[in-house]
C-alpha positions in Angstrom: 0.0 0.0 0.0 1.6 3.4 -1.2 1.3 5.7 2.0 2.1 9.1 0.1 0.0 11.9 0.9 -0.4 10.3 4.4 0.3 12.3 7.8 2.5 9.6 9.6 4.0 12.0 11.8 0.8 13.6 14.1 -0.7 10.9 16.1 -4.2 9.8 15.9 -6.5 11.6 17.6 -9.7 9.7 20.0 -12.9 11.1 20.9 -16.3 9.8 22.5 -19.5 10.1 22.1 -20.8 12.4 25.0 -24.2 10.2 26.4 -26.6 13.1 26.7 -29.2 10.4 25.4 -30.9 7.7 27.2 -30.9 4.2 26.7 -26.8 4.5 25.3 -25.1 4.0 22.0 -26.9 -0.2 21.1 -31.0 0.1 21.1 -30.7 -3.2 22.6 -32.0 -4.3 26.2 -28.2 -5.5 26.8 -27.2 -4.0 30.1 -25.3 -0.6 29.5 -23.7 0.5 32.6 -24.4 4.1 30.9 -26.2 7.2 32.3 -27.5 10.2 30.3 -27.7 12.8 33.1 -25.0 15.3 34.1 -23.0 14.1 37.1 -22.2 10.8 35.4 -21.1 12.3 32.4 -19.0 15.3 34.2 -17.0 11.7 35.6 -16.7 10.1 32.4 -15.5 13.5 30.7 -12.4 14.2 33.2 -11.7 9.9 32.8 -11.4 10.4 29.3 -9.4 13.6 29.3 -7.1 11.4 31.4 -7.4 8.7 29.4 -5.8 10.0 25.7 -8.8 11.8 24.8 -8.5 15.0 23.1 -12.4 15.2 22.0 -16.1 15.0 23.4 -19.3 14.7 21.0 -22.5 16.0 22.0 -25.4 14.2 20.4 -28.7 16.8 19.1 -32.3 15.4 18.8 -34.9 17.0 20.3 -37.5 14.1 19.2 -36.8 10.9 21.4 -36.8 8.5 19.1 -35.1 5.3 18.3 -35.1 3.6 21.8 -34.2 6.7 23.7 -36.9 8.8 25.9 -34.7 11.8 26.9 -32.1 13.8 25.8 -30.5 17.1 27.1 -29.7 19.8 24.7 -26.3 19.9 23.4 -24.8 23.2 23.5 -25.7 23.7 26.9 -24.6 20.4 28.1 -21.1 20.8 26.2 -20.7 23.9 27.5 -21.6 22.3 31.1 -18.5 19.6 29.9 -16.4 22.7 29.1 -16.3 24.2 32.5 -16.2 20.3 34.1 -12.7 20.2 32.4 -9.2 21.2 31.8 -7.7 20.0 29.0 -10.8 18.3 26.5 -12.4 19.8 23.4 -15.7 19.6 23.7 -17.9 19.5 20.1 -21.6 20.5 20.0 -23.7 19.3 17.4 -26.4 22.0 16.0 -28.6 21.4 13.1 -29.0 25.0 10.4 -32.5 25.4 10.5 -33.0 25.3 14.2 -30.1 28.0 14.7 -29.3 31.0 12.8 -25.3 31.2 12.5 -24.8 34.3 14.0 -26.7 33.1 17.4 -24.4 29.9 17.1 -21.5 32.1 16.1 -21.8 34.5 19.1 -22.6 31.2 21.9 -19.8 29.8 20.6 -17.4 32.2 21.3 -18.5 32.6 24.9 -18.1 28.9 25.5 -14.6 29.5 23.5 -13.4 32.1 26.1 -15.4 30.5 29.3 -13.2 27.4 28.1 -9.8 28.9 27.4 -10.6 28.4 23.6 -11.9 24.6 23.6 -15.1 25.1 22.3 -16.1 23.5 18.6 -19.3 22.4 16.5 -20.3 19.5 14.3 -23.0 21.0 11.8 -25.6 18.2 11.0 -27.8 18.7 8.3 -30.6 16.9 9.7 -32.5 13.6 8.7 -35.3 13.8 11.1 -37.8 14.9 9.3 -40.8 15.1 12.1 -38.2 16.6 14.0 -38.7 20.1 11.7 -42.3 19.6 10.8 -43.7 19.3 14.1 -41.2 22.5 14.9 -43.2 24.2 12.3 -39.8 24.6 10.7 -39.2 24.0 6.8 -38.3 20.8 5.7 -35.6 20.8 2.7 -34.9 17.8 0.2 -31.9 15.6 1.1 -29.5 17.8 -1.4 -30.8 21.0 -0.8 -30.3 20.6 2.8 -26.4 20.9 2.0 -26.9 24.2 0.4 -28.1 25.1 3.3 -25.3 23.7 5.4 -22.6 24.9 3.3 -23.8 28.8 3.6 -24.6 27.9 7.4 -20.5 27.0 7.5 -19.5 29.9 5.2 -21.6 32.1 7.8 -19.6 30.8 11.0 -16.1 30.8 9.7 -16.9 34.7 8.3 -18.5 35.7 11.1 -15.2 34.4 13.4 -12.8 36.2 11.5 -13.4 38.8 9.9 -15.1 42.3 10.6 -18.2 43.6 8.9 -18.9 40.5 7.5 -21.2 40.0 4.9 -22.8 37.3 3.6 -26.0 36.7 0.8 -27.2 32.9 0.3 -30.1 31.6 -1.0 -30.8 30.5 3.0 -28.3 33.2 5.0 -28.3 36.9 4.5 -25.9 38.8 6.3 -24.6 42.4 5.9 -21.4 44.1 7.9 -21.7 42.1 11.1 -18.9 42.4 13.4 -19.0 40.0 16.4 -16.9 41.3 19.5 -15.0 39.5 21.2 -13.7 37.4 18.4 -12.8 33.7 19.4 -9.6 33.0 21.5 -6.4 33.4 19.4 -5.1 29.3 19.8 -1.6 28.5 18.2 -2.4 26.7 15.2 -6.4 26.8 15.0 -7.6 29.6 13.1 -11.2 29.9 14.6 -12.7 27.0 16.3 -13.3 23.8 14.6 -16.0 22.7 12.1 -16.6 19.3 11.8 -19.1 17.8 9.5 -20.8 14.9 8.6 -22.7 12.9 6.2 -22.0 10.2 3.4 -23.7 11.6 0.4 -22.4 12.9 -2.7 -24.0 15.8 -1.6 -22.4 16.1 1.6 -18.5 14.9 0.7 -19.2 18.2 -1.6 -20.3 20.3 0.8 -17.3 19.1 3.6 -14.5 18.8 0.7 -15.5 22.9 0.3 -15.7 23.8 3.8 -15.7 21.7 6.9 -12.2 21.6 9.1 -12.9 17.5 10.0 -15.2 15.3 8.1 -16.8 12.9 9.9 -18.8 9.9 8.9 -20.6 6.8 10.0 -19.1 3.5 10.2 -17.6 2.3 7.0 -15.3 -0.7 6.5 -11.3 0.4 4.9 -12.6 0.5 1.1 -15.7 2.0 1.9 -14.1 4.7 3.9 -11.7 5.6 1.2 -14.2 6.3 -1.5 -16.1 8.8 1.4 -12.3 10.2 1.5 -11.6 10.4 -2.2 -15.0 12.6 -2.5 -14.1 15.1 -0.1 -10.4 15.5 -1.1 -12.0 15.6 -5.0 -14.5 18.5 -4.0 -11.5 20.4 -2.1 -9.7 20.6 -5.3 -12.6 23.1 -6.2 -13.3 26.2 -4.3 -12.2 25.3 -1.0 -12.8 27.9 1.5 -11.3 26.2 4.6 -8.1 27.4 5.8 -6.3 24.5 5.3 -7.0 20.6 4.1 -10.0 18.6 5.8 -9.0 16.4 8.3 -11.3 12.6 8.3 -13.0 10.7 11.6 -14.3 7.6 11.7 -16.6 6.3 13.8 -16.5 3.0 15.4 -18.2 1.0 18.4 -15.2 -0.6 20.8 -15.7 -4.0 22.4 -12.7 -4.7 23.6 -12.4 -8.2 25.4 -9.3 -10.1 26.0 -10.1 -12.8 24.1 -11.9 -12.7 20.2 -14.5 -14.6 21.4 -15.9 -13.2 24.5 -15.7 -10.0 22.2 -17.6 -11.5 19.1 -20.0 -13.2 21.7 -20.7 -9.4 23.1 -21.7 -8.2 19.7 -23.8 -11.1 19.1 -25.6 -10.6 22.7 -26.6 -7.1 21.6 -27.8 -7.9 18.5 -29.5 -10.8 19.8 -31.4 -8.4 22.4 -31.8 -5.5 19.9 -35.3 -3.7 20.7 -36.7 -4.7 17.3 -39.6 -2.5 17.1 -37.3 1.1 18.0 -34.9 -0.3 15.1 -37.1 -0.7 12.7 -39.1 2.4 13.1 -35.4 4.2 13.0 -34.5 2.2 10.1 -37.9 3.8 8.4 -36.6 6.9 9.4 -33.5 7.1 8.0 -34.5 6.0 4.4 -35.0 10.0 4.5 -31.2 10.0 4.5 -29.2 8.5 1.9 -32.1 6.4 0.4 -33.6 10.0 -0.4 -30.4 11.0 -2.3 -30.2 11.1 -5.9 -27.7 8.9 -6.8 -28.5 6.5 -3.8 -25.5 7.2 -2.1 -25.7 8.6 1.6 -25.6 7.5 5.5 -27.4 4.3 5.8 -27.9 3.6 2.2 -27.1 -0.2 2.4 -27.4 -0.6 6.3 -28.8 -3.7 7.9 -30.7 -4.6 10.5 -27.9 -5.6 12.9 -26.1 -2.5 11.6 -29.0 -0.4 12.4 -28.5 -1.5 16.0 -25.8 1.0 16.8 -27.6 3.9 15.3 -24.5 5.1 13.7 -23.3 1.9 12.0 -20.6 1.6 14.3 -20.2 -1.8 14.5 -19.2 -1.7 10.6 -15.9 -0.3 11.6 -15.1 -3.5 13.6 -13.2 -2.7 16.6 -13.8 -5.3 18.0 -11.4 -8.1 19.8 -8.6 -8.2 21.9 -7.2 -4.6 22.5 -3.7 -5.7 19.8 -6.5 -6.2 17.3 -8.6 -3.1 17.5 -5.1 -1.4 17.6 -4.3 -2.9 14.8 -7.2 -2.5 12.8 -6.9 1.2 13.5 -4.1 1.8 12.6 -4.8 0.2 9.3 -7.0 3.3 9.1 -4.8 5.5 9.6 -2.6 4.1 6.7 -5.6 5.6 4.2 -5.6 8.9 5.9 -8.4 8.3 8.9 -7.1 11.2 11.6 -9.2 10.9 14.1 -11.8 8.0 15.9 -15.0 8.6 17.6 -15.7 5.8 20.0 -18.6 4.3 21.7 -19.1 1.9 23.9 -21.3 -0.6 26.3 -20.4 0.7 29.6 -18.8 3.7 28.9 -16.6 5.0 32.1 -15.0 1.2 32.8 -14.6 0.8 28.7 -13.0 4.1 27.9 -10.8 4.6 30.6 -9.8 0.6 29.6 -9.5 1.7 26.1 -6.9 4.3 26.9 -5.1 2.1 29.2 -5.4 -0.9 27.4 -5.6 -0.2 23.2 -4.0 3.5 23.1 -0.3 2.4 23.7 -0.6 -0.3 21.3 -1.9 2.4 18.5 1.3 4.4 19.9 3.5 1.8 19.4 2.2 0.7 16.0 2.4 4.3 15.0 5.5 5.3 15.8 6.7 1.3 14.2 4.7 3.0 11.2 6.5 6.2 10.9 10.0 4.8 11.4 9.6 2.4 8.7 8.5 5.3 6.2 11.6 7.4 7.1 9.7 9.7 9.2 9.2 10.0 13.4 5.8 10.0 15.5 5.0 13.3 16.6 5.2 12.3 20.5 5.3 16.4 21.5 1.4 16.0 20.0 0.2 13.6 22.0 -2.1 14.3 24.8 -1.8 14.3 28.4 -2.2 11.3 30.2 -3.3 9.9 34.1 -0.5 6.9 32.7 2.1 9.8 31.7 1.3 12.0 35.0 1.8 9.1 37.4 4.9 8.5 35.4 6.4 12.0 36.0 5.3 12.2 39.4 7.9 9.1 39.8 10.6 10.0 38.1 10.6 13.5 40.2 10.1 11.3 43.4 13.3 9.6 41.9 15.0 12.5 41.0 15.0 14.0 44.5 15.9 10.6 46.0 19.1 10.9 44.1 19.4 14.2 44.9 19.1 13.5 48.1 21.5 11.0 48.0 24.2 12.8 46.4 23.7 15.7 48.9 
């Protein structure tokens, strides 16, 4: 496999999906040891920034739906997150047509400052259609929706940096708008970050023009890379981004130590699914990619047992000992994947095990990969650790003893 064009050097980068939703990531009646409400997820937020994890997701719906029967908002609850932390990046998902950019433009830069410039946003187009229609808010056709998203991102990234901004879309009309303060000026991020997602035509056009990070549902290696090769094609024309997009992948962990227990886990869930919320979610969707017109989106070919981690997660298949999910992602990396979004069954004992147990075997293999292509691993990018802390706090304690010694 030719690795050109490949970023060997800056380490992969891990982030969770925040549990602001009920009933956890499977729609399954498997146990989840997994709570929706704040205080658990203020604990599991300071695990994973302790853990190797540089980035939180906050889920939007405002409909329970598909096995869930609450939900807490999501820039409220990121920003909650924000102040809960030190060192995480927390992303809020927002849907255009239930914000205007400038509202989300102006909260987003008080979260940035509150936060010492940590704040970011994954724009969702929306699939949900009684989601807008029972809002009393217009309902777009699946392509049209990413005209709108594209002038919704245009809107943001004007509104952060520059002055008198002005802006007139089809959807967004804005004329010499100056928002003060700006964002936080962060070394190396020019505003703060726009990820996107969807695996349309429609919406690999719309990211390869203007998100920061593109972010899709769970696709196997091949699959992933056509999703990549659309959105590095679209770039080539018209890019308004301040520098190339960036990919995430997400995938479901089970991490077991044997294969088996971990392939016996999957089939458990899937065995339990809760049939009825996955098949009314899997008539939902077929407004997604099904809608498209070239049948190409999120969900276009998903099964059943796909359907039962809502964001086909288990298609990535992370799933095994914690050597073969590190392996397997780092097979990702080697066609340009930058950056996982994880989910899990119990999620504070099975992230804080993923970043004990998988991380330093993606470190490893990543800095084996880099060597081996004449380059070196990045190690001044990698994040903070509780594993690297307590290792520095004995080395100090040594330090002094010899000091001591030598007195």
């Amino acid at each position: 496999m030719s690795l050109s064009g490949i970023d060997l050097e800056t380490p992969l980068k891990f982030a969770y999906w925040v549990p602001n939703v009920s009933g956890g990531l499977v729609v399954s009646t498997i146990e989840q040891r997994t709570n929706w409400e704040f205080e658990y997820n203020r604990k599991l937020a300071r695990i994973a920034e302790d853990s190797g994890f540089e980035y939180a997701l906050t889920q939007t719906r405002y409909a329970a739906s598909y096995g869930a029967d609450k939900q807490h908002e999501a820039t409220s609850f990121s920003l909650a997150l924000l102040m809960a932390t030190e060192r995480l990046k927390v992303i809020s998902a927002v849907h255009p047509g239930m914000w205007h950019p400038g509202v989300l433009a102006k909260f987003i830069i008080t979260a940035d400052h509150l936060s010492g410039g940590r704040a970011a946003v994954n724009v969702v187009s929306g699939w949900l259609k009684d989601e807008f229609v029972n809002f009393g808010l217009e309902w777009l056709e699946h392509d049209e929706r990413y005209v709108r998203t594209e002038e919704f991102i245009n809107a943001l990234r004007g509104l952060w940096t520059q002055k008198e901004y002005s802006q007139s879309g089809k959807y967004y009309t804005i004329s010499d708008f100056t928002l003060n303060p700006a964002p936080l000026d962060v070394p190396g991020r020019p505003h703060p970050e726009i990820f996107f997602g969807g695996n349309s035509t429609a919406a690999q056009a719309a990211a390869g023009r203007t998100a920061d990070w593109y972010f899709s549902n769970g696709r196997d290696i091949e699959g992933f890379k056509e999703n990549i090769a659309g959105v590095l094609a679209a770039a080539q024309d018209g890019r308004t981004a301040p520098a190339a997009p960036r990919f995430g992948l997400n995938g479901f962990v089970i991490a077991r130590d044997t294969e088996k227990e971990a392939q016996d886990t999957l089939r458990e869930i899937i065995a339990k699914a809760h049939r009825p919320a996955v098949e009314g979610f899997a008539a939902a969707v077929k407004e997604a990619g099904q809608s498209t017109k070239d049948g190409k989106g999120m969900w276009e070919d998903s099964t059943f047992e796909d359907l039962v981690q809502y964001n086909d997660g288990f298609r990535t298949k992370l799933i095994g000992t914690p050597e073969q999910i590190a392996e397997r992602i780092v097979e990702y990396k080697k066609i340009g994947v930058n950056l996982f979004l994880t989910g899990y069954l119990h999620f504070q004992e099975e992230l804080e095990a993923f970043g004990r147990d998988v991380l330093p075997i993606v470190r490893e293999l990543e800095a084996d990969l880099a060597r081996k292509n004449g380059t070196e691993l990045r190690t001044d990018l990698l994040p903070v650790t509780r594993h690297d802390g307590a290792a520095r706090h004995r080395a100090d304690l040594a330090g002094a003893d010899l000091a001591g010694a030598n007195a």
